[in-house]
N, C-alpha and C positions, 0 to 999 in steps of 0.2 A: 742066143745070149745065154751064157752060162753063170747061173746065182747060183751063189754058194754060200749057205746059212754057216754062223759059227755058231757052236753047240759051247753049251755051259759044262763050264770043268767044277764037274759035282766035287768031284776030291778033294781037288785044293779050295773051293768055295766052302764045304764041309770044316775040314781042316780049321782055315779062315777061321769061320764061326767059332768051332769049339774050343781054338788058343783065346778069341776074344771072351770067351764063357769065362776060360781060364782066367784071362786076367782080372776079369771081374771079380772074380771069387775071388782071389789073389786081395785084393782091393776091402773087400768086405772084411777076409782076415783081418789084413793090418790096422784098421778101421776099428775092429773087434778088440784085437789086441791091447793097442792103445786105450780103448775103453775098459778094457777090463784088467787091465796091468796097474796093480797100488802104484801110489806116485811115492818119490820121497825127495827130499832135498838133500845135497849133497855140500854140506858143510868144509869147506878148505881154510887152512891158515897156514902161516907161516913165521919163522921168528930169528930175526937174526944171532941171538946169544941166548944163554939159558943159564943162568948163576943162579946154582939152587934151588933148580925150578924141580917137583917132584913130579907134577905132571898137569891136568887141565881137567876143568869141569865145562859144557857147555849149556846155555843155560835159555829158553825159548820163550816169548808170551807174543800175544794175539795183536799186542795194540804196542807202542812204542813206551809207554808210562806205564805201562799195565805192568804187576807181578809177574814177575819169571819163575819160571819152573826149569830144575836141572833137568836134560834130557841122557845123559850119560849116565847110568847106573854105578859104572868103576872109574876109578880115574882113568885119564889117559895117559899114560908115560912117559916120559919125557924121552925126548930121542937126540935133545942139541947137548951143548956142553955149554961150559962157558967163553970160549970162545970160536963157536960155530951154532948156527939155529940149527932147524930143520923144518921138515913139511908135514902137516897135519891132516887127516880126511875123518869127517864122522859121517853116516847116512843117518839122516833123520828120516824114521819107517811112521811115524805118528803124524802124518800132518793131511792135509783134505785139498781135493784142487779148489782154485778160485779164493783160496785165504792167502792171507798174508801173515806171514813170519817175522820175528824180529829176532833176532840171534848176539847173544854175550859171552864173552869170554873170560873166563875165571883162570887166573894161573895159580897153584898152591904151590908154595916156597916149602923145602925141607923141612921147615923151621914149623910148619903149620900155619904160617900165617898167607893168605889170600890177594889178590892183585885182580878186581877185578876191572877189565875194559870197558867200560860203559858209552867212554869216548868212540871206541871202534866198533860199536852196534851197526849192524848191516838187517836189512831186509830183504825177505824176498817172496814177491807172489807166486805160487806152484800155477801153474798154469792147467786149464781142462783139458787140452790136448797138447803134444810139443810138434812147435812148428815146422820135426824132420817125418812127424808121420801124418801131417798134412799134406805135403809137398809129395812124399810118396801115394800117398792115396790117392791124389789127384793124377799123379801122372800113371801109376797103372789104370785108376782110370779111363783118361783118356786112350790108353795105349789099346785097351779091353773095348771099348767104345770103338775106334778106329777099326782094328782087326773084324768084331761084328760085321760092323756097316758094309765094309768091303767084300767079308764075306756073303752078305747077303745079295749084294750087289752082282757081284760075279755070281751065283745060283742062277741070276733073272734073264741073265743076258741072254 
């Protein structure tokens, strides 16, 4: 009777291992990243016309009643006309995960006189981590996790 042992394929079991090492570290990074990258909010509007608009203040506080503070140092400029809007972006770089924002909109007219939004107040909680570098961590994760196992596996055999 003729037995015939199969021998473990160091290489590719090796191999194996060290991409799962890889991905893991891979995992930790973005893990890392995410923790260590300032958060900020990213502020959008938009306006359908613009009659004498010189430009915009916008304006933040902690609680929805609470005192606002401008968070734009210069105005912003006006980019519509009078008969076309346009589209607005500020990053707010001051803000801390897990609070919540309140956000107003000031328009100043040519004229110096102010138009503020108080009705179109939006909030928004900054979140501790964003739910695309959850999802990536987890799946290099697993992917790093899988590769190991296998690799170790295939060593034994």
């Amino acid at each position: 009777m003729d037995v015939t042992q199969t021998q473990p394929n160091t290489k590719s079991s090796s191999l194996m291992v060290m991409m799962g090492i890889f991905w893991l570290l891979l995992a930790g990074g973005l893990l890392f990243y995410q923790l260590a990258n300032p958060v900020t909010v990213k502020v959008e509007w938009e306006t359908a016309t613009e009659l004498d608009t010189a430009g915009f203040f916008l304006y933040r506080s902690q609680t929805a009643d609470g005192e606002f503070e401008r968070i734009n140092d210069t105005l912003i400029d006006s980019q519509g006309s009078a008969v076309s809007g346009a589209s607005y972006s500020f990053v707010d770089h001051d803000v801390e995960p897990g609070q919540t924002y309140y956000y107003v909109l000031e328009e100043v007219q040519t004229n110096a006189a102010v138009n503020r939004y108080e009705d179109d107040m939006f909030s928004y909680t900054v979140p501790r981590v964003t739910w695309w570098a959850v999802v990536l961590t987890a799946v290099t994760t697993l992917v790093g996790l899988a590769l190991l196992v296998t690799g170790l596996r295939e060593g034994r055999v």
